[in-house]
C-alpha positions as YAML, in Angstrom:
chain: A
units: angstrom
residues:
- id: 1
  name: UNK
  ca: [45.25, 70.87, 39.13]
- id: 2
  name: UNK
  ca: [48.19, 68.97, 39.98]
- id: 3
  name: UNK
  ca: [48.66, 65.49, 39.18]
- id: 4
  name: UNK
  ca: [50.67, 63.69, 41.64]
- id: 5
  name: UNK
  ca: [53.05, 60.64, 40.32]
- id: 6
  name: UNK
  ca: [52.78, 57.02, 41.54]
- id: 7
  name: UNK
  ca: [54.69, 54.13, 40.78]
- id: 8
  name: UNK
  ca: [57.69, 53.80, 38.32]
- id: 9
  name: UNK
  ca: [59.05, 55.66, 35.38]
- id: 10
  name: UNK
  ca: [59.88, 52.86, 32.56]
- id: 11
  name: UNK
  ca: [63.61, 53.66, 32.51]
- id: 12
  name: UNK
  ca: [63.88, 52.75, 36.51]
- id: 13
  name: UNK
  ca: [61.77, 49.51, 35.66]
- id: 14
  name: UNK
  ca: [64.68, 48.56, 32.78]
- id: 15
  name: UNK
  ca: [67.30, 49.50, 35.57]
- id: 16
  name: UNK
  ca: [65.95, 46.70, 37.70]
- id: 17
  name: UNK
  ca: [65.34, 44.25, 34.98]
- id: 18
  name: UNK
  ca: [69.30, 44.45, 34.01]
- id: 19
  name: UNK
  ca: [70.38, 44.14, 38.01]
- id: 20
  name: UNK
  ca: [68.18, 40.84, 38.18]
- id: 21
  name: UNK
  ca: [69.08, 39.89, 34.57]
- id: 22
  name: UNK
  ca: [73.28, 40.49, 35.47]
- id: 23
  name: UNK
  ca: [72.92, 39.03, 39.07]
- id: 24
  name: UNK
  ca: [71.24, 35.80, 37.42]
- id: 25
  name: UNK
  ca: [73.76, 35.29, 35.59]
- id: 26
  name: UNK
  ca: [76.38, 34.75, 38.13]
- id: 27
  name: UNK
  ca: [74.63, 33.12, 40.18]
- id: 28
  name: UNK
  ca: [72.98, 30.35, 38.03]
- id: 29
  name: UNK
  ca: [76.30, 29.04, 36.79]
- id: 30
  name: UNK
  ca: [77.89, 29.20, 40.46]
- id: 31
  name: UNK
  ca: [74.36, 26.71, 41.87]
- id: 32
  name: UNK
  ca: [74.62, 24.50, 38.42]
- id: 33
  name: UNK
  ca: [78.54, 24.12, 39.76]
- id: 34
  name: UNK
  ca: [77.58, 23.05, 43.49]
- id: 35
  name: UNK
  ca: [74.83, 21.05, 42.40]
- id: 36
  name: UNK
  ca: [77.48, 18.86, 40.39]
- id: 37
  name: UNK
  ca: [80.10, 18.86, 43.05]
- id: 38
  name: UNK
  ca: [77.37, 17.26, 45.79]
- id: 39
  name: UNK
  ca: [76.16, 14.64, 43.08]
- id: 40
  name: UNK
  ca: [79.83, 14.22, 42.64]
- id: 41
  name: UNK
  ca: [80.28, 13.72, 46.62]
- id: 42
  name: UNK
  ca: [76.81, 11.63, 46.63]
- id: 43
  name: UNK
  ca: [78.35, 8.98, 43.92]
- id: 44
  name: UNK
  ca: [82.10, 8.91, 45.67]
- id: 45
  name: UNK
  ca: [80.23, 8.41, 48.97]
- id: 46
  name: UNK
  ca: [78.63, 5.60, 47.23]
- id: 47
  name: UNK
  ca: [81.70, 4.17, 46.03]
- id: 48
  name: UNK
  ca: [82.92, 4.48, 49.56]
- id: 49
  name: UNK
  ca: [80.38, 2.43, 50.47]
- id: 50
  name: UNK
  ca: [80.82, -0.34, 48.03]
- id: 51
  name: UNK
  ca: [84.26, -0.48, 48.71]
- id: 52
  name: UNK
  ca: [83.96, -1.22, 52.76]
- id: 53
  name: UNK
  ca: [81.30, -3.67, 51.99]
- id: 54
  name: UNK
  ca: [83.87, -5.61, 49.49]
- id: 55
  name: UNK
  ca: [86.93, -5.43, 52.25]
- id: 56
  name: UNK
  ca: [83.93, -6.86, 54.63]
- id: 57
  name: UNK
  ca: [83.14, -9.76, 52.65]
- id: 58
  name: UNK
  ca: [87.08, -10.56, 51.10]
- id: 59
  name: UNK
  ca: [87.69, -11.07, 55.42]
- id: 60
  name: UNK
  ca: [84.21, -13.13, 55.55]
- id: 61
  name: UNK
  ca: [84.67, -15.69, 52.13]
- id: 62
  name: UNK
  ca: [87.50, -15.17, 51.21]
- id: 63
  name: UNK
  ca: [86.58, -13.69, 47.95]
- id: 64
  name: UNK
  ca: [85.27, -10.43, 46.51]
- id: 65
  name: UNK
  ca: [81.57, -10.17, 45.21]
- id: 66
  name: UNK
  ca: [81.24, -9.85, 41.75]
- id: 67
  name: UNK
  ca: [77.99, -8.04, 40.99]
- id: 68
  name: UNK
  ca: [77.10, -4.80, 42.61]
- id: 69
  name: UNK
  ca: [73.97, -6.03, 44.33]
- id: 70
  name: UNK
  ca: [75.77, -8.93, 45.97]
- id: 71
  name: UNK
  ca: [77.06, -6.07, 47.88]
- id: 72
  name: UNK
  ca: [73.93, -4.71, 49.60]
- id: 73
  name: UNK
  ca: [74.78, -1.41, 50.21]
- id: 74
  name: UNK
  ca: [71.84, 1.43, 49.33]
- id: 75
  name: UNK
  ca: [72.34, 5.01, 49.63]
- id: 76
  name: UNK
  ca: [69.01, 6.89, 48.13]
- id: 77
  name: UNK
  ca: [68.19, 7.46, 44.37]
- id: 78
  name: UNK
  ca: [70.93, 4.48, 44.03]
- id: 79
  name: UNK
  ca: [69.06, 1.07, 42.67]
- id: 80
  name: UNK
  ca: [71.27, -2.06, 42.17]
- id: 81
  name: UNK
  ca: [71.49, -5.07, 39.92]
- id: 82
  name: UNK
  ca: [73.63, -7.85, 38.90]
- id: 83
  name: UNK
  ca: [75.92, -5.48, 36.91]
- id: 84
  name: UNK
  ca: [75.45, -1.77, 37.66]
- id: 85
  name: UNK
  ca: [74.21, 0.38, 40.45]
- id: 86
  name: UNK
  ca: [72.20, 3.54, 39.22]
- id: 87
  name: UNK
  ca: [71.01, 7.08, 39.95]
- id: 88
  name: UNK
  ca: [69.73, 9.78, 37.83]
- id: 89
  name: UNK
  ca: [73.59, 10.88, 37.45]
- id: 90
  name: UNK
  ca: [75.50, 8.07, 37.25]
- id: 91
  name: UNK
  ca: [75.77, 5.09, 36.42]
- id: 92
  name: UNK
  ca: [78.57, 2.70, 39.29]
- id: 93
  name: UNK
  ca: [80.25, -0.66, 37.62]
- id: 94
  name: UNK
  ca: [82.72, -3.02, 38.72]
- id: 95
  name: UNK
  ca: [85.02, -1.98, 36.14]
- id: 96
  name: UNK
  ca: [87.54, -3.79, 34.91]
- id: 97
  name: UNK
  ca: [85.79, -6.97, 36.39]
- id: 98
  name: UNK
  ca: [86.15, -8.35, 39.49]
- id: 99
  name: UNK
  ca: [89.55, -10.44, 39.41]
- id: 100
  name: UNK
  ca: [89.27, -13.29, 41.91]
- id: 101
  name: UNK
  ca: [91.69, -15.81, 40.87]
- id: 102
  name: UNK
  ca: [95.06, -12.50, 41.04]
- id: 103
  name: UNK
  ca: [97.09, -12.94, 43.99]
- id: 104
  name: UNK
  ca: [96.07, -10.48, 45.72]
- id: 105
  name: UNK
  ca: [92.30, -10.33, 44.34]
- id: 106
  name: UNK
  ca: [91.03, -6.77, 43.08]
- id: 107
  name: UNK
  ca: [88.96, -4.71, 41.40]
- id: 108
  name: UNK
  ca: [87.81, -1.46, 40.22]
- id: 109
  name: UNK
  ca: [84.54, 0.81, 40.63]
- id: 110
  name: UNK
  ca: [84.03, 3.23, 38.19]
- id: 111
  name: UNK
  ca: [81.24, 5.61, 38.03]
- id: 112
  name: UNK
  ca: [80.36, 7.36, 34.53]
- id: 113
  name: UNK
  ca: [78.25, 10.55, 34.57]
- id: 114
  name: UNK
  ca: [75.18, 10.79, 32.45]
- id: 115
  name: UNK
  ca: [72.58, 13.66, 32.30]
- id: 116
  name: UNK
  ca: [73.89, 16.82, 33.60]
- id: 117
  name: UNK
  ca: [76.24, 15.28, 35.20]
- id: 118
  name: UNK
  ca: [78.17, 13.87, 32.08]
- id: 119
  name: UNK
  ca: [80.68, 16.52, 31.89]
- id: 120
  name: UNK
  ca: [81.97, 16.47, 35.15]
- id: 121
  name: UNK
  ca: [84.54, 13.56, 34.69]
- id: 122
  name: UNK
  ca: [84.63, 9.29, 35.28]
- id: 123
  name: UNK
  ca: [85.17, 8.36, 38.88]
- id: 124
  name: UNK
  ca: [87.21, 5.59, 39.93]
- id: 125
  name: UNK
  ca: [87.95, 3.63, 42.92]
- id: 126
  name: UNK
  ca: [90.29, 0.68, 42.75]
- id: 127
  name: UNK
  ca: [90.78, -2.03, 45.21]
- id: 128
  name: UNK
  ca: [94.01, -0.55, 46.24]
- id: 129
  name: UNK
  ca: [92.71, 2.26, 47.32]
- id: 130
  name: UNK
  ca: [93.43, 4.65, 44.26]
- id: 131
  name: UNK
  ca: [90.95, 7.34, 43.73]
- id: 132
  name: UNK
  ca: [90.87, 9.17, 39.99]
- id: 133
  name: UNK
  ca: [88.66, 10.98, 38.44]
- id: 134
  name: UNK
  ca: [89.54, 10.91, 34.69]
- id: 135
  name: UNK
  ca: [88.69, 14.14, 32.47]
- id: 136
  name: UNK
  ca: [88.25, 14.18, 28.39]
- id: 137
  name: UNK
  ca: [87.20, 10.36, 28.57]
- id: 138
  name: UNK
  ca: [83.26, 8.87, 28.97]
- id: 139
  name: UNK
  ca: [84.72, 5.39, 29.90]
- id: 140
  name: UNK
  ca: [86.65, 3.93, 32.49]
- id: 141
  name: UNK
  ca: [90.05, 4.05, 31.17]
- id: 142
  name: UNK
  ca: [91.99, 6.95, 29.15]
- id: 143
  name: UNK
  ca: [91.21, 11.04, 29.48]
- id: 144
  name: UNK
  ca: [93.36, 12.92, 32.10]
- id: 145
  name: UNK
  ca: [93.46, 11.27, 35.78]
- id: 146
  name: UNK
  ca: [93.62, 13.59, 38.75]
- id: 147
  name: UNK
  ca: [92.10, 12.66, 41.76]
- id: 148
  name: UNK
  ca: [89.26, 12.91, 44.01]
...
């Protein structure tokens, strides 16, 4: 009597286990990358933000705002207080302070990554309009500038 054989032999199993095992690890990495480039958009966006409302209220009083939640932008995961705004990434400040009493006023938004997200470089926006993200650094100042 014949036996007939169903299923898979143990070698063809291993064949499939290395496929999986070599295709997860390309394409892990490449989501963990895109994931920190759209939390990287998400907090520039932000910073966008911030800066239109600041231009809106130097034209209404003559004077920027001085603590992020004067501001009263939201975007979501982003909470606000009288000296940072937050998210689970990063962490926005007004940074050097606001500088009301320089002809022309000014300031500077910087955003430092925390969590996964610390890696990926400080964000800055300045009153002027300059965008940098600085490498090799974990404050506002110093590393390598390029920008956005």
């Amino acid at each position: 009597m014949k036996y007939k054989n169903y299923g898979f032999s143990l070698i063809e199993l291993l064949v499939t286990v290395v496929i999986i095992g070599i295709l997860a690890a390309i394409a892990i990495p490449s989501y963990n990358s895109q994931m920190a480039k759209s939390r990287r958009a998400d907090a520039q966006q932000f910073m966008m933000q911030m800066d239109t409302r600041q231009k809106q209220i130097l034209i209404e009083q003559r004077a920027y705002a001085t603590a992020p939640n004067a501001l009263n932008v939201s975007s979501e995961g982003f909470t606000c207080d009288a000296s940072s705004c937050v998210n689970r990434f990063y962490t926005i400040t007004f940074n050097p302070a606001v500088d009301n009493s320089a002809t022309p006023p000014s300031y500077s938004i910087c955003a430092i990554p925390m969590g996964g997200q610390a890696s990926d470089g400080v964000l800055t926006l300045s009153s002027a309009g300059a965008k940098q993200r600085l490498t090799g650094t974990t404050t506002c100042s110093g590393g390598t500038a390029n920008t956005w």
